[in-house]
C-alpha positions in Angstrom: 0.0 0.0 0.0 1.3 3.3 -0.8 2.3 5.4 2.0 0.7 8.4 3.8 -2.0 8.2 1.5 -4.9 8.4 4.1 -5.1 12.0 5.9 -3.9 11.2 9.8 -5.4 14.7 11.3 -8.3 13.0 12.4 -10.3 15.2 15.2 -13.9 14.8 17.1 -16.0 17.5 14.9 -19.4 18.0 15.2 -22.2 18.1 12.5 -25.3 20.4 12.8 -28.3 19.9 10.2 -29.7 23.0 9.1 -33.2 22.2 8.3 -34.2 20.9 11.8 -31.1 21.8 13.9 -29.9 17.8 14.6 -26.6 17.5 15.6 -24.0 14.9 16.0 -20.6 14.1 16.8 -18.1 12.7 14.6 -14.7 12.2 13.4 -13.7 13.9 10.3 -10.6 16.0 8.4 -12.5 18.5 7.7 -11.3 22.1 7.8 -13.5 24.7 10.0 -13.4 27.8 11.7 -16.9 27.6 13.9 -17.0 26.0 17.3 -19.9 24.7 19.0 -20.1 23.9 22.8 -21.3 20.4 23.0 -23.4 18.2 25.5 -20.0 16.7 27.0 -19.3 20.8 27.7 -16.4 20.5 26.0 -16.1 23.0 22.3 -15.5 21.5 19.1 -15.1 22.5 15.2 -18.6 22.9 13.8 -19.7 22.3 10.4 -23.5 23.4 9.0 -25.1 21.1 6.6 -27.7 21.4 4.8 -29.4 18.3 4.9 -28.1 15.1 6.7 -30.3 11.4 7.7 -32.5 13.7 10.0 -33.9 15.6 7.3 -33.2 13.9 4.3 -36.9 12.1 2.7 -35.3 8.7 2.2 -34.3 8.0 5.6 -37.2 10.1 6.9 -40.3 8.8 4.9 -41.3 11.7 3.7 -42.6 12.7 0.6 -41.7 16.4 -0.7 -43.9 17.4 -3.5 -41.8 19.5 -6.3 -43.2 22.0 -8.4 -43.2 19.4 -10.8 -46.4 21.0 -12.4 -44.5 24.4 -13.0 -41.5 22.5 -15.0 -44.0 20.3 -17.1 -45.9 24.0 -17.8 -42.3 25.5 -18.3 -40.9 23.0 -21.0 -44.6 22.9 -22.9 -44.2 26.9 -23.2 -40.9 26.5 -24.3 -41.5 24.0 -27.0 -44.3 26.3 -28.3 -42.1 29.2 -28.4 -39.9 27.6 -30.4 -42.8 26.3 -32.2 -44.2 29.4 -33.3 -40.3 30.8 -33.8 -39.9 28.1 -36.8 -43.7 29.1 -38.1 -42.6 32.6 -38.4 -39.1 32.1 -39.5 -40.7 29.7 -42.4 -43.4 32.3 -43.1 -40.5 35.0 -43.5 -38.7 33.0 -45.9 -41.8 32.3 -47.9 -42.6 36.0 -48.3 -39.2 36.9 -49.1 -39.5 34.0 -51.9 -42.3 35.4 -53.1 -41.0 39.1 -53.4 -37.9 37.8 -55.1 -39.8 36.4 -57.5 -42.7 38.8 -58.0 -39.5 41.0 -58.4 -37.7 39.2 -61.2 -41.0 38.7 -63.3 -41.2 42.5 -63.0 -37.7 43.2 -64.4 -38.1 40.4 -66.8 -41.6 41.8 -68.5 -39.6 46.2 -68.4 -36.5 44.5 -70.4 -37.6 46.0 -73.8 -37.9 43.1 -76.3 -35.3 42.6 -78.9 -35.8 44.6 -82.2 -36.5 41.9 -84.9 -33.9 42.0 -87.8 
């Protein structure tokens, strides 16, 4: 095994959740300037979390409901923008067709005809 590969500065630190304000105690590496005073009364390195086992819904059981409406309604209005952008792009191009042509059929029937010889 290859050496000092593992961190050795292993210290008691303690977690805090902060959706619901669970805590626990821990070792861990990590790299913190907040203390906490904990139950023992001694202070330790505190990190915040934002969601740990306490508050997250697969170890809680509970069932968040996303705006999941609001993204489905989001995505439709998008595709119909871009929907209605490709209509009016392709109705653009047709009218420009059309004026290019109405426009060469124009200078085609001013060229004066050729003088018979």
């Amino acid at each position: 095994m290859k050496k000092d590969l593992h961190p050795s500065n292993y210290r008691p630190v303690v977690f805090q959740d902060l959706n619901n304000g669970f805590s626990f105690l821990t070792r861990s590496t990590v790299a913190t300037d907040d203390t906490i005073k904990w139950e023992d009364g001694n202070e330790y390195p505190l990190v915040k979390v934002h969601i740990t086992s306490a508050s997250h819904p697969f170890f809680t059981g509970e069932e968040r409901v996303l705006d999941i409406e609001g993204r489905v309604d989001k995505f439709k209005a998008r595709a119909k923008a871009a929907a209605d952008a490709r209509d009016k792009r392709a109705h653009a191009a047709q009218k420009q067709a059309a004026r290019r042509a109405a426009k060469t059929e124009k200078q085609e029937t001013k060229k004066p005809a050729k003088p018979a010889r």
